[in-house]
DSSP file (Angstrom, degrees, kcal/mol; ACC not computed):
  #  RESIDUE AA STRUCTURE BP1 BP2  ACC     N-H-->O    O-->H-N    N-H-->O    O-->H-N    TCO  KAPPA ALPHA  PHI   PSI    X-CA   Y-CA   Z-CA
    1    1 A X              0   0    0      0, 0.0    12,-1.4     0, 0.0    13,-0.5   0.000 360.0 360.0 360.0 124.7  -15.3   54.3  -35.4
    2    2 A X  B     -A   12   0A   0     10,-0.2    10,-0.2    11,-0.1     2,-0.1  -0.729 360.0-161.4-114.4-171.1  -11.7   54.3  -35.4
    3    3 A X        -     0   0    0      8,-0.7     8,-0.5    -2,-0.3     2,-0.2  -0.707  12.6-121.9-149.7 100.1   -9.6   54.4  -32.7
    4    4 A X        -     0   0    0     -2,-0.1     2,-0.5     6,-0.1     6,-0.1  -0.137  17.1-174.5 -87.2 146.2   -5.9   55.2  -32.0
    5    5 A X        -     0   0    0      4,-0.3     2,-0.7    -2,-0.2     4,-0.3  -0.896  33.0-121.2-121.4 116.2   -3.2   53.2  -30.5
    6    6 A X  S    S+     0   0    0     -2,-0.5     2,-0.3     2,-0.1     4,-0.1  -0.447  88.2  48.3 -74.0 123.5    0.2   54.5  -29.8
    7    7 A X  S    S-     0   0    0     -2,-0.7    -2,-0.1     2,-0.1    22,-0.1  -0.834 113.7 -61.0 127.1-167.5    2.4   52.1  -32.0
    8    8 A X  S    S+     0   0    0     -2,-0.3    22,-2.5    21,-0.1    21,-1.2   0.192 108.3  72.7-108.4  33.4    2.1   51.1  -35.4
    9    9 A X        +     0   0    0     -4,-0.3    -4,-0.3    19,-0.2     2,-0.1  -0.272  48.6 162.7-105.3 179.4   -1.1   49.6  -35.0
   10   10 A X        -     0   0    0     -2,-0.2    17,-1.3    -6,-0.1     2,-0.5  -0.443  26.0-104.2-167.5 151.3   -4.3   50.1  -34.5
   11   11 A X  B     +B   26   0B   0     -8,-0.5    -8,-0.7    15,-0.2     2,-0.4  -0.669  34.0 164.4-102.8 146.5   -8.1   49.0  -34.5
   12   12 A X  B     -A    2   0A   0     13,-1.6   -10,-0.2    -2,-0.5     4,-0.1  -0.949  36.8-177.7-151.3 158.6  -10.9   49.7  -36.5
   13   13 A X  S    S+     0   0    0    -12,-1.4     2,-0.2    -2,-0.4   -11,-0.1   0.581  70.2  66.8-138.2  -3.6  -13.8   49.2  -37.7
   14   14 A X  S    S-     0   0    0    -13,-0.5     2,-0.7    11,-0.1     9,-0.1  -0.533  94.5 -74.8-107.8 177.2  -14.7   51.6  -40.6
   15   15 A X        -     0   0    0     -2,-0.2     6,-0.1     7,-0.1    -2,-0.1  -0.613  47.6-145.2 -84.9 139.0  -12.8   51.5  -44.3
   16   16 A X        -     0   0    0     -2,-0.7     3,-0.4     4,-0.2     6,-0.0  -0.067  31.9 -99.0 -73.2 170.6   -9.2   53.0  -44.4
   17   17 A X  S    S+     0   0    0      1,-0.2    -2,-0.1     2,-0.1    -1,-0.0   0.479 123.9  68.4 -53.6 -22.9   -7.7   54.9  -47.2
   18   18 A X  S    S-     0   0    0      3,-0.0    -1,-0.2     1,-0.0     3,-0.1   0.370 112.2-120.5 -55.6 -18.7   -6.2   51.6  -47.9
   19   19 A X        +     0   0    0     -3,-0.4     3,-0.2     2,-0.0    -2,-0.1   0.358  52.0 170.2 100.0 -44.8   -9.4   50.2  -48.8
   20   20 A X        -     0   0    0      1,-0.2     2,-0.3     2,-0.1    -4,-0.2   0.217  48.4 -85.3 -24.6 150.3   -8.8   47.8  -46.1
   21   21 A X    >   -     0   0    0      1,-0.1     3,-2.5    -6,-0.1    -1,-0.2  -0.467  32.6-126.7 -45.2 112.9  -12.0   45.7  -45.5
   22   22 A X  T 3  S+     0   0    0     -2,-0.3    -7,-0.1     1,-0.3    -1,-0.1   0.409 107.7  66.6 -70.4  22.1  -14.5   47.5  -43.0
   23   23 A X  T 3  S+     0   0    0     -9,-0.1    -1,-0.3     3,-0.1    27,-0.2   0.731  70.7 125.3 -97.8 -25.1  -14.5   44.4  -41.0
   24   24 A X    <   -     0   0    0     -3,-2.5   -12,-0.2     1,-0.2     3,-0.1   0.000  40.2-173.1 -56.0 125.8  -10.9   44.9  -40.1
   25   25 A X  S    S+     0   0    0      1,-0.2   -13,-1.6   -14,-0.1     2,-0.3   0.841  75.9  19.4 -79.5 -35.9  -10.8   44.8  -36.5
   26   26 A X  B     -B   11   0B   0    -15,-0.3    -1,-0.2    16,-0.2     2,-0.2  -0.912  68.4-178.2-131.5 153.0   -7.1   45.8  -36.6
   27   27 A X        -     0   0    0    -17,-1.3     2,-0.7    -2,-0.3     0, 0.0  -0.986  35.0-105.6-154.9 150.6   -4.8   47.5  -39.5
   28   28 A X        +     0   0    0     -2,-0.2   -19,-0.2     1,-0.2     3,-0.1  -0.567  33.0 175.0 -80.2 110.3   -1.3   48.5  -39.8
   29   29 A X  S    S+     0   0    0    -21,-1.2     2,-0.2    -2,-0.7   -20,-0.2   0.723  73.5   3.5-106.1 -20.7   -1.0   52.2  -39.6
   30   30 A X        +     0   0    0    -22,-2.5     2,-0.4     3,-0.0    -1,-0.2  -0.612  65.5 165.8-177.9 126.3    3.1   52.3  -39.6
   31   31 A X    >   -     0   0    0     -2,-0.2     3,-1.0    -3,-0.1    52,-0.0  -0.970  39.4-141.9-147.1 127.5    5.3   49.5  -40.0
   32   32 A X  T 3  S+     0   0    0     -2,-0.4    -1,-0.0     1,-0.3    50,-0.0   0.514 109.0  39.0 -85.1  -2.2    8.8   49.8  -40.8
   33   33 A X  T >  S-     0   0    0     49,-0.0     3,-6.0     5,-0.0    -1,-0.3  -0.160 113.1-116.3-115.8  37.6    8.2   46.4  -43.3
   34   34 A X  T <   -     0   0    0     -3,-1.0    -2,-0.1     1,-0.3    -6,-0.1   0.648  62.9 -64.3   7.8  48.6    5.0   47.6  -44.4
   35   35 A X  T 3> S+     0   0    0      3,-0.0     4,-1.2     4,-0.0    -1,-0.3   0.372  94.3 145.3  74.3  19.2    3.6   44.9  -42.9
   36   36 A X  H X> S+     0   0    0     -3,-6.0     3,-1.2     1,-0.2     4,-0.5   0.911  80.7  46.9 -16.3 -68.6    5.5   42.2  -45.6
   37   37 A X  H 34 S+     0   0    0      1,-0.3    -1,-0.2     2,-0.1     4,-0.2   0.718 115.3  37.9 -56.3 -42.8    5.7   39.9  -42.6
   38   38 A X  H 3> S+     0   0    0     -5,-0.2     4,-2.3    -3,-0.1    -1,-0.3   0.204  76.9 105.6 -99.7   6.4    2.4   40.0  -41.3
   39   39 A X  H <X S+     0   0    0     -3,-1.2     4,-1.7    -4,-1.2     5,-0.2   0.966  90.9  38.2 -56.2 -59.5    0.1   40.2  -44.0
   40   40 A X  H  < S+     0   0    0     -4,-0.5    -1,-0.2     2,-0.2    -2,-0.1   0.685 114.9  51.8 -72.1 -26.8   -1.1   36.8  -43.8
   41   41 A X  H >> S+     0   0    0     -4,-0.2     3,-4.8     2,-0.2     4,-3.3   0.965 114.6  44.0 -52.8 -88.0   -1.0   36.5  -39.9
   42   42 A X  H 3X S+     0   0    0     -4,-2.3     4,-1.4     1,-0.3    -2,-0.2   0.699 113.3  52.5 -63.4 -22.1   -3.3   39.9  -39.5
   43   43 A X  H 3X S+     0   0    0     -4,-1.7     4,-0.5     2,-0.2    -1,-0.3   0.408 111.7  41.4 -70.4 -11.6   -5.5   38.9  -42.1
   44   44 A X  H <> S+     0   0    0     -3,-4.8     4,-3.6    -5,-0.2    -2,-0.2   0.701 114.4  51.9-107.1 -51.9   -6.1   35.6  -40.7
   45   45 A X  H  X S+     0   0    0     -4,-3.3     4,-3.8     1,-0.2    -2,-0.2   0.984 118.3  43.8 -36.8 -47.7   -6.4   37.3  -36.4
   46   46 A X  H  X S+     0   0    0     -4,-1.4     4,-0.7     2,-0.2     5,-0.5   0.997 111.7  52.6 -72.9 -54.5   -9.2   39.9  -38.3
   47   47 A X  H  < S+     0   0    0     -4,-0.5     4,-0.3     1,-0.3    -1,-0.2   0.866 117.9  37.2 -12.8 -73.6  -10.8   36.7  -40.2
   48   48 A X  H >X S+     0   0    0     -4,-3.6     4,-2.1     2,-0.2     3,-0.5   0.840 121.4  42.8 -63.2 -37.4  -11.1   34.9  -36.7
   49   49 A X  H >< S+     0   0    0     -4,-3.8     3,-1.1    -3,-0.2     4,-0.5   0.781 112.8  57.0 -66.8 -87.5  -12.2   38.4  -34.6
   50   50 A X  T 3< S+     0   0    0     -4,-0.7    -2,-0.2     1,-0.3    -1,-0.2   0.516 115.6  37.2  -7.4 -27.0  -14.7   39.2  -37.8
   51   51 A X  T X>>S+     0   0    0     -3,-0.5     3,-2.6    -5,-0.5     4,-1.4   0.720 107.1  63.0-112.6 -48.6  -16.4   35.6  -37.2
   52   52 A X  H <X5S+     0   0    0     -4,-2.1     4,-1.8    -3,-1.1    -2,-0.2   0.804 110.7  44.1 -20.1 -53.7  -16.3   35.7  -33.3
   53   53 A X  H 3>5S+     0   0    0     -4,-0.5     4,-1.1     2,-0.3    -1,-0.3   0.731 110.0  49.8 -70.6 -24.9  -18.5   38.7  -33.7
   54   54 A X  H X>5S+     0   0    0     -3,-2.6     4,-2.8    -5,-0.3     3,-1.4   0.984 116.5  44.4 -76.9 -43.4  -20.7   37.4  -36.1
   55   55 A X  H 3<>S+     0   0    0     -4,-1.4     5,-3.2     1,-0.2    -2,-0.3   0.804 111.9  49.9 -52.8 -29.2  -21.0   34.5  -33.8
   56   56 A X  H 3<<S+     0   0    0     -4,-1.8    -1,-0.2    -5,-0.6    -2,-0.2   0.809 104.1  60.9 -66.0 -22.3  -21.4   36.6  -30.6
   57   57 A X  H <<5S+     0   0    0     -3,-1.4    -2,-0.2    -4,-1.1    -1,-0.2   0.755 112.8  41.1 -81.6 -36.1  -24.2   38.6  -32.6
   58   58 A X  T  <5S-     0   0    0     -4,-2.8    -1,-0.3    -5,-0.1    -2,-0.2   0.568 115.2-114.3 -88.6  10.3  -26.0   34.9  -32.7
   59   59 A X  T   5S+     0   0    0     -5,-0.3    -3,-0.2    -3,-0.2    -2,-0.1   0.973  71.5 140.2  13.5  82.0  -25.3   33.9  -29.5
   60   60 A X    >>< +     0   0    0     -5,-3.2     3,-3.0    -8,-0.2     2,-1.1  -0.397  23.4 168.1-101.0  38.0  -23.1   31.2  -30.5
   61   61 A X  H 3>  +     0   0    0      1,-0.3     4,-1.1     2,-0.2     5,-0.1   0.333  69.9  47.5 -65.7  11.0  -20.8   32.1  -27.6
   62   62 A X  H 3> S+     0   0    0     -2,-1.1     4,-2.1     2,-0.2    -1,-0.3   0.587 112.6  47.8 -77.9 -35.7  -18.7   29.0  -27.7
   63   63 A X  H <> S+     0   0    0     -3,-3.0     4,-1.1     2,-0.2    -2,-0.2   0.992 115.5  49.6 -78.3 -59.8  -18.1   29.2  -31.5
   64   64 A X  H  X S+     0   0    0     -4,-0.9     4,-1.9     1,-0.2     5,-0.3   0.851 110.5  49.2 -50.6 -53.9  -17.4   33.0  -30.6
   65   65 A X  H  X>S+     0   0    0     -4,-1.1     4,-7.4     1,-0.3     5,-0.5   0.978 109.3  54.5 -52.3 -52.6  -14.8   32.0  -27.7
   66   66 A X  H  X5S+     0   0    0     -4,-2.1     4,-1.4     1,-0.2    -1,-0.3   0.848 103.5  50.6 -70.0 -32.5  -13.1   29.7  -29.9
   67   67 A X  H  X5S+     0   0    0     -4,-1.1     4,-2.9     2,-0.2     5,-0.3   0.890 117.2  45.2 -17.6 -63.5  -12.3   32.1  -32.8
   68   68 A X  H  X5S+     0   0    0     -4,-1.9     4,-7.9     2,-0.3    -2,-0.2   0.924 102.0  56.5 -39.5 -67.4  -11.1   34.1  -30.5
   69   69 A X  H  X5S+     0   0    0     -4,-7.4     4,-3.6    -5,-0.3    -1,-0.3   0.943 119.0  43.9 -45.8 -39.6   -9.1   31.5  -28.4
   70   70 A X  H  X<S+     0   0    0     -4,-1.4     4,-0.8    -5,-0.5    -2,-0.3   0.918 106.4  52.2 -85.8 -20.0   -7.4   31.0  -32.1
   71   71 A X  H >X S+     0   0    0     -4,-2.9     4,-1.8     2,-0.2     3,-0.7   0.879 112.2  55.2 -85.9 -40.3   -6.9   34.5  -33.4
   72   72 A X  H 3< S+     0   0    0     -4,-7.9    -1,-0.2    -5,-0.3    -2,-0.2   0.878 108.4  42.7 -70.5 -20.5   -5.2   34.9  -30.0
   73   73 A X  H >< S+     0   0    0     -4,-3.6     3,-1.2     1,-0.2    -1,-0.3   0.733 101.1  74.4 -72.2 -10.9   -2.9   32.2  -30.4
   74   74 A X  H X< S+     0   0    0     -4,-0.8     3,-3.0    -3,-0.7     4,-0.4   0.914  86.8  63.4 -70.2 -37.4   -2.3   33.3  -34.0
   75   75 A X  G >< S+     0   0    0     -4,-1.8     3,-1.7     1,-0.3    -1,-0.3   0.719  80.3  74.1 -71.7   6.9   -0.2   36.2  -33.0
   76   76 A X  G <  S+     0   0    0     -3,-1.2    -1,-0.3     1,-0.3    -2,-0.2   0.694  82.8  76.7 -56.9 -29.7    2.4   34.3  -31.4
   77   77 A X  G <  S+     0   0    0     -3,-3.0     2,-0.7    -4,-0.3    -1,-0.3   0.484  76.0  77.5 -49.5 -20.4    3.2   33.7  -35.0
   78   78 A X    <   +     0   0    0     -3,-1.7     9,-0.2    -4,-0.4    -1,-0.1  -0.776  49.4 166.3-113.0  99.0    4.8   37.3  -35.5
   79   79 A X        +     0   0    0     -2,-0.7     5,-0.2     4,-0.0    -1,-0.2   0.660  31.0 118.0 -87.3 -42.6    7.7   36.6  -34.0
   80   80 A X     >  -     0   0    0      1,-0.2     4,-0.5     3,-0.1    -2,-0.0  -0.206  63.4-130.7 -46.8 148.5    9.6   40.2  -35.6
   81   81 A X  H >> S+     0   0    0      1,-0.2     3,-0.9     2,-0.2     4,-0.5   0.837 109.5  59.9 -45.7 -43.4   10.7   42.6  -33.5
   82   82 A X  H 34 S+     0   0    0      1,-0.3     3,-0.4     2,-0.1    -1,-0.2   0.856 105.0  43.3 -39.6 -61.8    9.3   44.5  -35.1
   83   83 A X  H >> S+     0   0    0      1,-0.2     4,-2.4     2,-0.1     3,-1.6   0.488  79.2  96.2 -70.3  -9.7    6.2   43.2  -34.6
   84   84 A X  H <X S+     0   0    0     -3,-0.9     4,-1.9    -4,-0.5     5,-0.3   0.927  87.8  52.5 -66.2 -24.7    6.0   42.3  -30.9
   85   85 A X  H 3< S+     0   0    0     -4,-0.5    -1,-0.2    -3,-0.4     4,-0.2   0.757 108.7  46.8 -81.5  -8.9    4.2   45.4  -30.0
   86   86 A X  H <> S+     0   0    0     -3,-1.6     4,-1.1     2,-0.1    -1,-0.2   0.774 112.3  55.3 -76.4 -36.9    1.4   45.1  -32.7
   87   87 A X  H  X S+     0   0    0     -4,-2.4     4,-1.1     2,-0.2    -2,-0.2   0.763 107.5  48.5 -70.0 -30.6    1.1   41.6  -31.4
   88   88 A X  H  X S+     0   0    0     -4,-1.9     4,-2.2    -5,-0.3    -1,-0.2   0.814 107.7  50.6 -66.1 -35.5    0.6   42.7  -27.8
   89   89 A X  H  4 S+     0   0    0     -5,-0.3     4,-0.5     1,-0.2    -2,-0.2   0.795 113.2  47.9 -80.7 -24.3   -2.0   45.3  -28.6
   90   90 A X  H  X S+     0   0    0     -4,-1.1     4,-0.7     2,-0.2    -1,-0.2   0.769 111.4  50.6 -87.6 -10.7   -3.8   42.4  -30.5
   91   91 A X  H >X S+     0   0    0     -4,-1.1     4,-1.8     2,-0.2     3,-1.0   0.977 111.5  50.0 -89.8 -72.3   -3.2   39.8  -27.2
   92   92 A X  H 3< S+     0   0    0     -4,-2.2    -2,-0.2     1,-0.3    -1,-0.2   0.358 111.5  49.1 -90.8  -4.3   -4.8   42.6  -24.8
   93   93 A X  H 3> S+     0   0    0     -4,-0.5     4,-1.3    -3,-0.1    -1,-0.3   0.671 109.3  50.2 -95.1 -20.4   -8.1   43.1  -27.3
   94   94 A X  H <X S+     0   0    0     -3,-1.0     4,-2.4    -4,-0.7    -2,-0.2   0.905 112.5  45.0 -75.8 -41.1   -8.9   39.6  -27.6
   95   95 A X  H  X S+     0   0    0     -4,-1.8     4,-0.8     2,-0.2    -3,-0.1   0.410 111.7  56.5 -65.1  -4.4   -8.7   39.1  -23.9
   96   96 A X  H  > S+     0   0    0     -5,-0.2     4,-2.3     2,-0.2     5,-0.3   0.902 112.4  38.4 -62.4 -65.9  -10.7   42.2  -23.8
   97   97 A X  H  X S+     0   0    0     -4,-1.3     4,-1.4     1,-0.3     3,-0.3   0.891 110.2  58.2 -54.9 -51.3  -13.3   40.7  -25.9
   98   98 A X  H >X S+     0   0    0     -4,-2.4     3,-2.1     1,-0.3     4,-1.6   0.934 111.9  43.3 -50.7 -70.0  -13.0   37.4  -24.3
   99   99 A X  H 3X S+     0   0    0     -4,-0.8     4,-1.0     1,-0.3    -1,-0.3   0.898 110.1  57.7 -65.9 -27.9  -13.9   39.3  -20.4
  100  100 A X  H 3X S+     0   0    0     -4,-2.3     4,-2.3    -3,-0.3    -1,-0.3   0.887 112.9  36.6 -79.5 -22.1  -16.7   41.3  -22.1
  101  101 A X  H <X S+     0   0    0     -3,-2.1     4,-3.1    -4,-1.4    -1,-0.2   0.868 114.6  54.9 -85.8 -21.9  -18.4   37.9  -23.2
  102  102 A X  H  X S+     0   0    0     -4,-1.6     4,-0.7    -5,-0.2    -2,-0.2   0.629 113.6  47.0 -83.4 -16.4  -17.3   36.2  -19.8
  103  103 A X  H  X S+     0   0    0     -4,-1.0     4,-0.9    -5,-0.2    -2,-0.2   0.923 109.0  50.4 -63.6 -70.8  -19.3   39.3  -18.4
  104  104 A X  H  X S+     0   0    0     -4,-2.3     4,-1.7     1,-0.2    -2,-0.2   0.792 114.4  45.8 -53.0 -45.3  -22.2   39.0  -20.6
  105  105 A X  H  X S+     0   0    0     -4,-3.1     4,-1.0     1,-0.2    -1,-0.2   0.769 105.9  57.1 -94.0  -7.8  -22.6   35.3  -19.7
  106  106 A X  H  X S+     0   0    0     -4,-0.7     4,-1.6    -5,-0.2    -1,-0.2   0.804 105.4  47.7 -32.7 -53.7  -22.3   35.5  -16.4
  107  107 A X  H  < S+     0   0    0     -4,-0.9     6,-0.3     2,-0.2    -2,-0.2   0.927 110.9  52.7 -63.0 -39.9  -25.0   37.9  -16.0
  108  108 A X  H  < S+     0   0    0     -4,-1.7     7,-1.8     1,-0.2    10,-0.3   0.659 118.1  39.2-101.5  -1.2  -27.2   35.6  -18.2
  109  109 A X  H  < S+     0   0    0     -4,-1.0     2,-0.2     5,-0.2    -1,-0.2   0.558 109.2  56.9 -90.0  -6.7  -26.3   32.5  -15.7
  110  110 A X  S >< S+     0   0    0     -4,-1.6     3,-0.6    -3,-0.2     5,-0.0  -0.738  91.3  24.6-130.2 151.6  -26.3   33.8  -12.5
  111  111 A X  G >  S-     0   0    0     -2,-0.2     3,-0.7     1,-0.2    -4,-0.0  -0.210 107.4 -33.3  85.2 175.5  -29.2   35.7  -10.6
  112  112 A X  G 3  S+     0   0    0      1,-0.2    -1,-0.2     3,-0.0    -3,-0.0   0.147 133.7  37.8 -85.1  31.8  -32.7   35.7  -11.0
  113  113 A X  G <  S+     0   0    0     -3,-0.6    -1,-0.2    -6,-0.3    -2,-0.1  -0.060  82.8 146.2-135.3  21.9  -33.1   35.1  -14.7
  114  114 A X    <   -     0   0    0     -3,-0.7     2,-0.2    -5,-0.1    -5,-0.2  -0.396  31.4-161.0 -71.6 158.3  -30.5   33.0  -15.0
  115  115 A X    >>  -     0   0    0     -7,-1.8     3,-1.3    -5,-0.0     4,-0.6  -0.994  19.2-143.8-130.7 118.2  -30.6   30.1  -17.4
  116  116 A X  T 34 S+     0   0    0      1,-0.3     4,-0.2    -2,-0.2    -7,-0.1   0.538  89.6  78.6 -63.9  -1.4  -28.6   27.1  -17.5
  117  117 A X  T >4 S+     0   0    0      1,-0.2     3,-0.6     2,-0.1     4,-0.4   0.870  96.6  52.9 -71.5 -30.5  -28.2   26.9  -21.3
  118  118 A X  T <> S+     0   0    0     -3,-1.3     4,-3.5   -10,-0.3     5,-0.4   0.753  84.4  88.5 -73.7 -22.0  -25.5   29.6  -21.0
  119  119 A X  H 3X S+     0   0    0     -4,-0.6     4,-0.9     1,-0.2    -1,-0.2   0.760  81.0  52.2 -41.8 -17.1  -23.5   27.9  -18.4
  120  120 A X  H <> S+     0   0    0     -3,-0.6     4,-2.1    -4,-0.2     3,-0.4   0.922 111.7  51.2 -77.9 -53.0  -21.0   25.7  -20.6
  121  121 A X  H  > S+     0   0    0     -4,-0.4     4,-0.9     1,-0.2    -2,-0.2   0.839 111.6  51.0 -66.7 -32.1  -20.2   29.0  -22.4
  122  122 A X  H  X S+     0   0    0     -4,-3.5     4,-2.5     1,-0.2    -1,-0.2   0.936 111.7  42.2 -64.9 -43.2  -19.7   30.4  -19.2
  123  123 A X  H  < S+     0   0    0     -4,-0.9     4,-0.3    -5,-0.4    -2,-0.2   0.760 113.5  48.3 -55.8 -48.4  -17.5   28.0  -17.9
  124  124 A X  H  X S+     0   0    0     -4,-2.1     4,-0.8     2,-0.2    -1,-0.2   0.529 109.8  55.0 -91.5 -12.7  -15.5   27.5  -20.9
  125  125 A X  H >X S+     0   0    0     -4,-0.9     4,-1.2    -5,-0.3     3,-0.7   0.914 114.8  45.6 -69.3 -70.2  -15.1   31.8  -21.2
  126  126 A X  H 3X S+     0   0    0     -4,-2.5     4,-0.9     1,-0.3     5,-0.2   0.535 109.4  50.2 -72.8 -10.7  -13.8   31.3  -17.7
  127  127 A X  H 3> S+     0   0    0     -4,-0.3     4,-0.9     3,-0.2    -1,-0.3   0.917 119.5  38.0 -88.3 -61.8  -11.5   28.2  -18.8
  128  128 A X  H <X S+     0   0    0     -4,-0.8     4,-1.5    -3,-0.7     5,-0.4   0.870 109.6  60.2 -14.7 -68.9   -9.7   30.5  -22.1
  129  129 A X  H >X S+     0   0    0     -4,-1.2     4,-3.1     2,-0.3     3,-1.0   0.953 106.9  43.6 -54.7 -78.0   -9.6   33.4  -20.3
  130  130 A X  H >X S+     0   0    0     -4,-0.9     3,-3.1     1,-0.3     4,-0.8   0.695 116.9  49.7 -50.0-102.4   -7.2   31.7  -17.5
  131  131 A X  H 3X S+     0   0    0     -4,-0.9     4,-1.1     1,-0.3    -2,-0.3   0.317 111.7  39.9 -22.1 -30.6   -5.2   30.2  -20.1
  132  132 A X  H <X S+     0   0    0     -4,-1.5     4,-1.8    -3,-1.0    -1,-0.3   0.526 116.8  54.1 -91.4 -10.1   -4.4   33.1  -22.6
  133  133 A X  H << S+     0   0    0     -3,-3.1    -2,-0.2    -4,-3.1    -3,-0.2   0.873 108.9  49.5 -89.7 -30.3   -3.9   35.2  -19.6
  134  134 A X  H  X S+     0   0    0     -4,-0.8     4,-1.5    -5,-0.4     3,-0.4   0.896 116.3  39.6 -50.2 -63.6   -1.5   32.6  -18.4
  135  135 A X  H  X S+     0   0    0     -4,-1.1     4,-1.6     2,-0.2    -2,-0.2   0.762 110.0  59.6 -40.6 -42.4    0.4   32.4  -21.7
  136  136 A X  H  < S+     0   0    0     -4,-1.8    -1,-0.2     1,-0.2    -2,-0.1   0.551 107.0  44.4 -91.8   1.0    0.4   36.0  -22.2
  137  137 A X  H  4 S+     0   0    0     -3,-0.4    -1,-0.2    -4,-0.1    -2,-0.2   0.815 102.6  64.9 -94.7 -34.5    2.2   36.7  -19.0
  138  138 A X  H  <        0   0    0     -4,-1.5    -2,-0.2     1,-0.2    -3,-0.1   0.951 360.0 360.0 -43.0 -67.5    4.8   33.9  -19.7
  139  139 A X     <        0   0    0     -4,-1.6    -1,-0.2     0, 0.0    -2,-0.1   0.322 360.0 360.0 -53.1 360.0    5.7   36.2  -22.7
């Protein structure tokens, strides 16, 4: 599935012409440094999304949050102009991901089939969540 993003960004999840890994959650579709700057950066944000998932897939959700939590602080690290709008679009899909797990474990703490083994993870989505959302308006 791809998906298209106005800016020189975008996410994906199938293989590029590039090659690109079909884990990539994001790839550089036009970048006026052809992504010099950022190689190492976006390769490390897709790393961290690419295990969140696997971990969300086990319901590890803590392990998953925290991947997360780090792939979103990693973009703060592309610092180009250039780059601040790739870095935004990657800010506002990890805090995507992050409410869609804060959703999920809600649901599976709360109500009548709730379980308290989710409850930490709930608590600690809810803890993130407020804190990158915090950051990412300071910027």
């Amino acid at each position: 599935m791809k998906m298209e993003k106005s800016g020189p960004a975008k996410k994906s999840s199938v293989k590029n012409g590039n090659g690109q890994n079909s884990d990539s959650k994001f790839e550089l579709i036009r970048c006026e440094r052809n992504g010099v700057r950022c190689k190492s950066h976006l390769a490390f944000i897709n790393e961290e999304y690419s295990i969140s998932e696997t971990y969300l897939q086990n319901k590890e959700y803590q392990k998953s949050i925290e991947a997360l939590n780090e792939a979103f602080y990693r973009t703060y690290q592309l610092k180009e102009t250039t780059c601040i709008n790739c870095a935004k679009m990657f800010r506002s899909t990890i805090i995507r991901s992050l409410e869609d797990i804060q959703i999920e474990l809600k649901g599976m703490s709360q109500g009548l089939f709730k379980t308290r083994r989710y409850q930490s993870s709930y608590i600690l989505a809810g803890d993130v969540l407020k804190s990158i959302k915090e950051e990412a308006k300071v910027s």
